[in-house]
C-alpha positions in Angstrom: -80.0 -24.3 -14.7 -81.6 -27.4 -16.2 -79.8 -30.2 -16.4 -82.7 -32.8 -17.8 -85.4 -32.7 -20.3 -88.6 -31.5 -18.6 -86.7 -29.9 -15.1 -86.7 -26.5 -16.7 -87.8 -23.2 -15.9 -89.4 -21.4 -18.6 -90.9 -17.6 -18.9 -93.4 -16.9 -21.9 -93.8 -13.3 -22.1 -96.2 -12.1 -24.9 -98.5 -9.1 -24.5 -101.7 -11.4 -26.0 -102.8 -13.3 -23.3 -104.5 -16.0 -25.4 -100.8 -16.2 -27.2 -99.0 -16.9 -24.5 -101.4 -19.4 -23.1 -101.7 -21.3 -26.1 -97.5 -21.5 -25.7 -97.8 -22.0 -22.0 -99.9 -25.1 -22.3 -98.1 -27.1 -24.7 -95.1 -26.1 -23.2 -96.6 -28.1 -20.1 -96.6 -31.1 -21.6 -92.9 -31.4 -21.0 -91.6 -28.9 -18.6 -92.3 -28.7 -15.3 -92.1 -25.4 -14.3 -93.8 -22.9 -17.3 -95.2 -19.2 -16.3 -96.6 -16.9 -18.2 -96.4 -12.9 -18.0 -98.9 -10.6 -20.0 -96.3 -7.9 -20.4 -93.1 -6.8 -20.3 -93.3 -5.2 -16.9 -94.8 -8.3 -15.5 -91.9 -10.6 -17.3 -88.9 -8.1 -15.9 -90.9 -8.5 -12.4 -91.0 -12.3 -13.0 -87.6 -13.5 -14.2 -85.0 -14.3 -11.4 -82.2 -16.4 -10.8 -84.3 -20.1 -11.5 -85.6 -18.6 -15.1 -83.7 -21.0 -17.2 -84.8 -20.2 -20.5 -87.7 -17.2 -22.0 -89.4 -17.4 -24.4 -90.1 -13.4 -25.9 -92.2 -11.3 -27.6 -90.5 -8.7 -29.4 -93.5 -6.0 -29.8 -95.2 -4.8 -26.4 -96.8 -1.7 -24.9 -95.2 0.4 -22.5 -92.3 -2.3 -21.7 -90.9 -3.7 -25.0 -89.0 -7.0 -25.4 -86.1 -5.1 -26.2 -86.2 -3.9 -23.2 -86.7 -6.6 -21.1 -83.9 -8.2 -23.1 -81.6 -5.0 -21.9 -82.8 -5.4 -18.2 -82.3 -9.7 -18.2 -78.6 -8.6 -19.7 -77.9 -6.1 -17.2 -78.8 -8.0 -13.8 -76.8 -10.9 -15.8 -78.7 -12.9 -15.0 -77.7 -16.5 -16.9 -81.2 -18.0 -18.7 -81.0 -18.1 -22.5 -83.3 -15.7 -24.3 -85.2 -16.7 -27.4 -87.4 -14.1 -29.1 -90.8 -15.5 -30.4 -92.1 -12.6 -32.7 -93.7 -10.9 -35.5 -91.7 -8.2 -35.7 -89.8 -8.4 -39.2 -86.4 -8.7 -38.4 -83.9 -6.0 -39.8 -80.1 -5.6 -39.2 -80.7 -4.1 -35.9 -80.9 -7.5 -34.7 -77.4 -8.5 -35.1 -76.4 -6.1 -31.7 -79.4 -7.5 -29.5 -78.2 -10.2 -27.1 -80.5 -13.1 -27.5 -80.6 -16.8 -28.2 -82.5 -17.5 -30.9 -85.1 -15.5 -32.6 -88.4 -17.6 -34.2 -90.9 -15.2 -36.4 -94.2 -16.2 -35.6 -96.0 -18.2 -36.6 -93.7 -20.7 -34.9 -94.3 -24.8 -35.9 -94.4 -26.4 -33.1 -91.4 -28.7 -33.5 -89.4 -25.8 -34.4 -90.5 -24.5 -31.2 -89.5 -27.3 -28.8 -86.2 -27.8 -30.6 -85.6 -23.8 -30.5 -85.8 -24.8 -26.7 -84.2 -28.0 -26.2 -81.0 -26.4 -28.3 -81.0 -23.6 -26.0 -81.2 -25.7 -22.6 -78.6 -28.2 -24.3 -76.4 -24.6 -24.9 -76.2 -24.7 -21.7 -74.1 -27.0 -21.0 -71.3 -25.6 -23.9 -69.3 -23.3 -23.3 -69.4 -19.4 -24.1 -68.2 -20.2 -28.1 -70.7 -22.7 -28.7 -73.9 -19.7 -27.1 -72.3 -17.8 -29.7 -72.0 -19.3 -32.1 -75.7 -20.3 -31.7 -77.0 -16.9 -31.3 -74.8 -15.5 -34.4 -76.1 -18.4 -36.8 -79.4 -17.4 -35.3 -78.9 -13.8 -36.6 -77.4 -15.1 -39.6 -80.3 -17.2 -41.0 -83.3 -14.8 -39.8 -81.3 -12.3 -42.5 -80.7 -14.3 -44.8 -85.0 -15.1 -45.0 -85.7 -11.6 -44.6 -82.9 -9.6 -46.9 -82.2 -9.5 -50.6 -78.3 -10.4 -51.4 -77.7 -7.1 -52.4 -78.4 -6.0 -48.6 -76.5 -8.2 -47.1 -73.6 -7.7 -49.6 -74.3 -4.4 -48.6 -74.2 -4.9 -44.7 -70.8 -4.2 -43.0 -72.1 -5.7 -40.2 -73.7 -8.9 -41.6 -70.0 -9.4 -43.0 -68.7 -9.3 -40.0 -71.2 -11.9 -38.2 -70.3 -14.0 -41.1 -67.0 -13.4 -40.4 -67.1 -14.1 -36.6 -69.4 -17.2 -37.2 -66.4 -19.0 -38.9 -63.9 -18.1 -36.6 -65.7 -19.5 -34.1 -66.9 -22.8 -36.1 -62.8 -22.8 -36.8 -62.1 -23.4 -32.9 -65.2 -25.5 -32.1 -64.8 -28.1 -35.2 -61.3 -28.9 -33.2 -63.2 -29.2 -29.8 -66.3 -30.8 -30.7 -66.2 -34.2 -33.0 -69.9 -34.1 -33.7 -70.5 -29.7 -34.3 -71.5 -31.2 -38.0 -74.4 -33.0 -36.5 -75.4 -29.7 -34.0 -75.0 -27.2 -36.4 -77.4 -29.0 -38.9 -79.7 -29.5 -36.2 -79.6 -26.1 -35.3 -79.9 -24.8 -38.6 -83.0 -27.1 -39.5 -85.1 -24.8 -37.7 -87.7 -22.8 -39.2 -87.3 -19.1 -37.8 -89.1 -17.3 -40.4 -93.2 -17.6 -40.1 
């Protein structure tokens, strides 16, 4: 797993070539160690046991990132997940096992922080990733729903619900979780 700014592994996975190029490359700038796959075939052939972070496309031929989400899961293997998409987000989200989900177009600072907060996740343990991942869910729903829906949402309740049980148990842990959790909320996921 990375331990420094820039010793990373990262995967971009997007089905447009020119799209995950144009990711690739100024994701060079600062990692060391970026690949690209064209597909989701080629990104479950590509991600191993040195993948530290991906960087996914939701909406793919033949090999879906939902899929390739359910196959990283499965071989557990331990690299965070953050889905890079156009894909208008619904409640069907809040049971998918990712990171962080961005709706492109992604800024680019909202991009490299996306990243950086996932690396730094890393290092926290299993509360913090999840509490990361269910504000993530949290505020991509809150963009894309009316009130009413997520009044409406049983489930959405209950991320809510988990959310501050978990920011209960981490504000006694962590002196500066204000700071983090501002950070990580700063982020722009909706395009």
């Amino acid at each position: 797993m990375a331990s420094a700014e820039g010793s990373a592994t990262i995967l971009v996975v997007d089905d447009e070539q020119e799209v995950a190029d144009a990711y690739a490359l100024r994701l060079q700038m600062e990692y060391d160690d970026v690949r690209t796959a064209y597909g989701g075939q080629e990104a479950i052939d590509a991600v191993d046991e040195d993948t530290d972070l991906i960087l996914l496309d939701r909406r793919m031929p033949e090999v879906s990132g939902d899929d390739v989400l359910e196959t990283v899961r499965e071989r557990g293997l331990d690299c965070r997940v953050i889905m890079v998409t156009a894909v208008t987000p619904d409640f069907d989200l809040i049971e998918m096992p990712f990171d962080d989900y961005l709706c492109k177009p992604v800024d680019k600072e909202d991009l490299f922080e996306a990243i950086e907060q996932q690396l730094q996740a890393t290092e926290y343990d299993d509360r913090m990733s999840e509490f990361f991942s269910i504000t993530s869910k949290i505020s991509v729903l809150e963009v894309e729903k009316t009130d009413a829906q997520l009044q409406d949402s049983e489930e959405y309740q209950e991320l809510k619900h988990r959310r501050d049980e978990l920011q209960a148990e981490m504000d006694d842990a962590v002196e500066d979780f204000d700071d983090v959790t501002s950070a990580f909320q700063a982020i722009g996921r909706s395009g």
